[in-house]
C-alpha positions as CSV (number, residue, x, y, z in Angstrom):
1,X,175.5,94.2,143.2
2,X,175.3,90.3,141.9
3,X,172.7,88.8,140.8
4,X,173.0,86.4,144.0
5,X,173.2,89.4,146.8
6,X,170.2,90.6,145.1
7,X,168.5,87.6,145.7
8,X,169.5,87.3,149.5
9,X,168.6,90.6,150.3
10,X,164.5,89.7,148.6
11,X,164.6,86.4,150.3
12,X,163.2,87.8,153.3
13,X,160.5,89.7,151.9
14,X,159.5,86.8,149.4
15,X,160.1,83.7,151.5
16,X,158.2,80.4,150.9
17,X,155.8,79.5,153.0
18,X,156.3,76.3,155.5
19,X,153.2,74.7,153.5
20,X,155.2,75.1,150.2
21,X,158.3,72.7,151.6
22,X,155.9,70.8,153.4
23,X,154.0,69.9,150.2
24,X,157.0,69.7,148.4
25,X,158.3,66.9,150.7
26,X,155.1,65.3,150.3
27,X,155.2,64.9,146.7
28,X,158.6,63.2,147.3
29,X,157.1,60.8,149.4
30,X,156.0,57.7,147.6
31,X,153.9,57.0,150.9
32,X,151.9,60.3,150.5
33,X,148.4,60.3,150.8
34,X,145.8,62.6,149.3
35,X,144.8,63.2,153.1
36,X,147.9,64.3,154.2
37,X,148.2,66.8,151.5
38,X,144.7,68.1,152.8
39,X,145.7,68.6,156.5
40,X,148.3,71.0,155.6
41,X,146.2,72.9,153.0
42,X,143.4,72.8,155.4
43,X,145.1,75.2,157.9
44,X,145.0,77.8,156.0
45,X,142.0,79.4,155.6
46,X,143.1,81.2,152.1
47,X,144.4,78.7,150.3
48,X,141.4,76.3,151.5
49,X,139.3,79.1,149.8
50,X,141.3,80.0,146.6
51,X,141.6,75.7,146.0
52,X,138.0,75.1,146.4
53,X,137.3,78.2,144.0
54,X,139.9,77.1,141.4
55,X,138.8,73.4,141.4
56,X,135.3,74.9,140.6
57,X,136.4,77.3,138.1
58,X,136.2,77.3,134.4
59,X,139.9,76.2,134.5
60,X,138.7,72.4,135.2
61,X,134.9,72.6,133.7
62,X,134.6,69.5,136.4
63,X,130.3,68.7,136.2
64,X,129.0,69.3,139.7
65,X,130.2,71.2,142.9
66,X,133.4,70.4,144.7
67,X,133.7,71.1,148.0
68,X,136.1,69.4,150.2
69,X,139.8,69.9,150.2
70,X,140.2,66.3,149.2
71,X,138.1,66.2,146.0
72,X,139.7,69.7,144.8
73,X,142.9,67.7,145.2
74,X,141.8,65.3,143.3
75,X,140.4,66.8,140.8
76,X,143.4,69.3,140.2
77,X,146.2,67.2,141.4
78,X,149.3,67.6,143.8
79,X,151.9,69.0,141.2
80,X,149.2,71.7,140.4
81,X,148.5,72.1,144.1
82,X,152.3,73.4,144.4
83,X,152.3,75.6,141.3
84,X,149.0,77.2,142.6
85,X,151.1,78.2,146.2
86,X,154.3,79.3,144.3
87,X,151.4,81.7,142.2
88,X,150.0,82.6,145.8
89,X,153.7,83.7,146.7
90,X,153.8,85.7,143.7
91,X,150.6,87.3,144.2
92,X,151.2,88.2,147.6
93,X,154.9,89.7,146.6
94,X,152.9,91.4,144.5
95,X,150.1,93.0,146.5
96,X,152.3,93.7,149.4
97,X,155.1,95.9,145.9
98,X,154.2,99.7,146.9
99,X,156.3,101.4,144.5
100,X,156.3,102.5,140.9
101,X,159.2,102.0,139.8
102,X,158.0,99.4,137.0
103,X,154.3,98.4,135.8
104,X,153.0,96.3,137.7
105,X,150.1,95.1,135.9
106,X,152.0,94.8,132.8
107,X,154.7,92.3,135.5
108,X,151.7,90.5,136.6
109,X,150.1,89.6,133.1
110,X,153.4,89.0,131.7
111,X,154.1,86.5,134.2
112,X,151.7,84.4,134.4
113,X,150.9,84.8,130.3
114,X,154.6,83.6,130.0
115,X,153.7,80.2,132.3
116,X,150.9,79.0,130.5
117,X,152.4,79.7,127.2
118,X,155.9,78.0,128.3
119,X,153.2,75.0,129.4
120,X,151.2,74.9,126.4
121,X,154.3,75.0,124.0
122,X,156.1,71.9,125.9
123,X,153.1,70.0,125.3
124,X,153.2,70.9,121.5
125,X,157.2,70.3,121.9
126,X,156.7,66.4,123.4
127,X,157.9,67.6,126.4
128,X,156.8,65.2,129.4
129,X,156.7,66.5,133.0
130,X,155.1,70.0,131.5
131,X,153.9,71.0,135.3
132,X,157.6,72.2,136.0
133,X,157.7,74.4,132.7
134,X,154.6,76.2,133.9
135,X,156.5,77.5,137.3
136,X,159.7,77.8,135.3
137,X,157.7,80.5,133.4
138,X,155.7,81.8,136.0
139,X,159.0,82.9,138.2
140,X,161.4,83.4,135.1
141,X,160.8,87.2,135.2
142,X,160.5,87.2,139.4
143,X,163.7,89.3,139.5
144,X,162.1,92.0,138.3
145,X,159.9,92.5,141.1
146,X,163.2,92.3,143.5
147,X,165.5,95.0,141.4
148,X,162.2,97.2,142.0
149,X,162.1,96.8,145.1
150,X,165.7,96.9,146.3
151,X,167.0,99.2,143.4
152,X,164.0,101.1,141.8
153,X,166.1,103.8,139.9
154,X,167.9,100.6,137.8
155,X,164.5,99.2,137.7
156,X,163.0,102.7,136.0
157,X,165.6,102.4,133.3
158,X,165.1,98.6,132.6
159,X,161.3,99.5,132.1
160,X,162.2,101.7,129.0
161,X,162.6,98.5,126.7
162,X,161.2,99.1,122.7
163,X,161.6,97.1,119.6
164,X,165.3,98.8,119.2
165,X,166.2,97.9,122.8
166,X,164.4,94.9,123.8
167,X,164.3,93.9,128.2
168,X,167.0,91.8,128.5
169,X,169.5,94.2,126.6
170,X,168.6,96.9,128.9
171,X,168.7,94.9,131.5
172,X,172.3,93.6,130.9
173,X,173.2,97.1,130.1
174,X,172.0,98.5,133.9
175,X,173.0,95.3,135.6
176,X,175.5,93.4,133.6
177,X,173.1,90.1,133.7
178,X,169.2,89.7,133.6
179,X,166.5,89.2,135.4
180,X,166.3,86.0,135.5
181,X,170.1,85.6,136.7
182,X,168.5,86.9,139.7
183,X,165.3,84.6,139.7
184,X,167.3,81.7,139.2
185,X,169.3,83.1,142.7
186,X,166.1,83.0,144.5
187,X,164.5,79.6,143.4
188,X,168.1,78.4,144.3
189,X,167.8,79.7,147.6
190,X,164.1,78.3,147.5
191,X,165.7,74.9,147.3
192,X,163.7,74.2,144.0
193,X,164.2,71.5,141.5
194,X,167.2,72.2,139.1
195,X,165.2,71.0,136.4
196,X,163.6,74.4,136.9
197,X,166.4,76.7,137.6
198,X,167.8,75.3,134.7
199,X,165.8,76.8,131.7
200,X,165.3,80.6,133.7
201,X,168.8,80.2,133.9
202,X,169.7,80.1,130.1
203,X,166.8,80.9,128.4
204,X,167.9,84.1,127.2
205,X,170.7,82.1,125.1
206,X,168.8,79.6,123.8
207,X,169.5,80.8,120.3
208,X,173.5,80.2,120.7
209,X,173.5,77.5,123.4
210,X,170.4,75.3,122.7
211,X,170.9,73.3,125.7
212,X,167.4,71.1,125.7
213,X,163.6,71.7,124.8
214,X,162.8,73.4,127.5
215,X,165.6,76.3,127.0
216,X,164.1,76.5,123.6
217,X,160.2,76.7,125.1
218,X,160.9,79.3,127.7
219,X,162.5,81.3,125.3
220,X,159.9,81.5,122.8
221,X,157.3,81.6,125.7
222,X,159.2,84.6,127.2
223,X,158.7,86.6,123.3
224,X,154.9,85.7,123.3
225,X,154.4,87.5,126.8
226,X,156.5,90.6,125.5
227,X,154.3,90.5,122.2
228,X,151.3,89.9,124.6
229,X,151.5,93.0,126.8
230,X,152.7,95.3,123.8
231,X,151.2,94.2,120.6
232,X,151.4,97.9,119.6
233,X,154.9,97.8,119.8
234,X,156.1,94.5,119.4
235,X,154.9,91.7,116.8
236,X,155.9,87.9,116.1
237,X,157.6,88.1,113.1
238,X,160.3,90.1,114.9
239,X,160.1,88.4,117.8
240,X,159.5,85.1,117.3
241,X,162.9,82.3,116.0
242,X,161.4,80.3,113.5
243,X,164.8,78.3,113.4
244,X,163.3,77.7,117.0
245,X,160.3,76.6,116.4
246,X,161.6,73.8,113.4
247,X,163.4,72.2,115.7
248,X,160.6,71.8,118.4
249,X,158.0,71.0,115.5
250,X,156.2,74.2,116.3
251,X,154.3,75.3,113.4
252,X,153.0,78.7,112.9
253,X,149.2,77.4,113.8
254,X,150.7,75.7,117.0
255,X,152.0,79.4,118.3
256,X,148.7,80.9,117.4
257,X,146.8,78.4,119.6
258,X,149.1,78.5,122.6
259,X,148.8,82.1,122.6
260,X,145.1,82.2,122.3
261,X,144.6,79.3,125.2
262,X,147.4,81.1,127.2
263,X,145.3,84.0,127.3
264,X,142.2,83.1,127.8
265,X,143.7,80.7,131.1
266,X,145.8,83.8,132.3
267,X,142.0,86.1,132.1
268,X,140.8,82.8,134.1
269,X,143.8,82.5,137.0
270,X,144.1,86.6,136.9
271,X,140.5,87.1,137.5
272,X,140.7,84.7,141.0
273,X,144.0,85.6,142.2
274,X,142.7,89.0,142.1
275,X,139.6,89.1,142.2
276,X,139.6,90.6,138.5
277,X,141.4,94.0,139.7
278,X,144.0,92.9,137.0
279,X,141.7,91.6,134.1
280,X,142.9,93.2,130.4
């Protein structure tokens, strides 16, 4: 099966929502008003909820309560408004996931690690627009979760990655592409920017193709999260392109702070996605 028949067959179990397009065509609109981004949030009881308890998290540190739909858009901004309902798709792919073929805690910290580091290392890069490298990083790995679900034998060998066989060999190995061949499928299908698809797309070759910055951030970003989840087995020096890094002006200070921030935001957005069943 190909990477793109892979992603048809999950597009039914992890559709977007009709709020996520509308939102989306909202943001297009030049004419949009903080109101009307409000009136489709505000028909959903559960994302009301989780936006009024992420614009009062620790995320934002905002001095006093807010609690209307408007202010927490305000505060936190329509771009991050979208990224939070791709995370709720995510989450709820993920809560609804009933097999174990693949650890899903490890998916789940990995994922959203590897968005906020992809985030914080575009902003060390001088990348502008860094909003789009967060869901980039978020979703890179989504096709995981679909070769689990529709394939969970392949999945099973794809988990048992080491140092001497690292994910995306395996992966090619049992599939003949990645990953995120497949996640690239389904944001495709999800009719999201190219700007995005882009990077998941080619991340993985970013040491031989080196097609922009945000290749280059994804890819490191994508190593931090591995290194992350298995710093018994995995460690930076062997993991980590310093060639990479010159040429984005990353210094070895810079990756030490991203990865420190990244964690402590993914403790922060882990802890009220799921109510803190997946803390480390």
């Amino acid at each position: 099966m190909d990477a793109k028949k892979y992603a048809l067959q999950a597009n039914g179990s992890f559709a977007l929502p009709d709020a996520c397009f509308k939102i989306k065509a909202l943001m297009e609109n030049e004419n949009s008003a903080i109101a009307d981004f409000a009136n489709v949030i505000s028909v959903d009881p559960s994302m009301t909820s989780r936006l009024l308890q992420i614009a009062n998290s620790a995320i934002y540190s905002f001095p006093g309560e807010i609690s209307t739909i408007s202010r927490a858009i305000t505060i936190i901004g329509t771009q991050a408004i979208y990224n939070m309902m791709l995370v709720d798709v995510a989450a709820t792919a993920f809560k609804h996931f009933s097999n174990q073929a693949i650890d899903l805690k490890r998916f789940w910290r990995m994922s959203i690690f590897c968005g906020l580091a992809t985030k914080n290392l575009a902003i060390k890069a001088g990348i502008r627009d860094i909003e789009r490298l967060f869901v980039a990083g978020l979703l890179q790995n989504f096709g995981e979760l679909i070769v689990a679900k529709i394939t969970p034998e392949i999945a099973q060998q794809c988990e048992k990655y080491s140092p001497e066989d690292l994910p995306w060999d395996l992966q090619k190995k049992a599939l003949g592409y990645t990953y995120t061949d497949i996640s690239a499928e389904l944001l495709k299908i999800w009719q999201l920017p190219e700007k995005i698809i882009l990077p998941i797309r080619h991340f993985n070759e970013a040491k031989t193709i080196q097609i922009n910055k945000d290749v280059k951030v994804l890819y490191l970003a994508s190593r931090l999260a591995l290194v992350d989840s298995h710093p018994d087995e995995f460690n930076f020096d062997d993991n980590i392109d310093e060639t990479l890094c010159k040429s984005l002006n990353i210094s070895s200070e810079d990756l030490a702070q991203c990865v420190d921030i990244a964690s402590e935001e993914a403790e922060n957005i882990l802890t009220i996605m799921n109510g803190g069943l997946f803390s480390k």
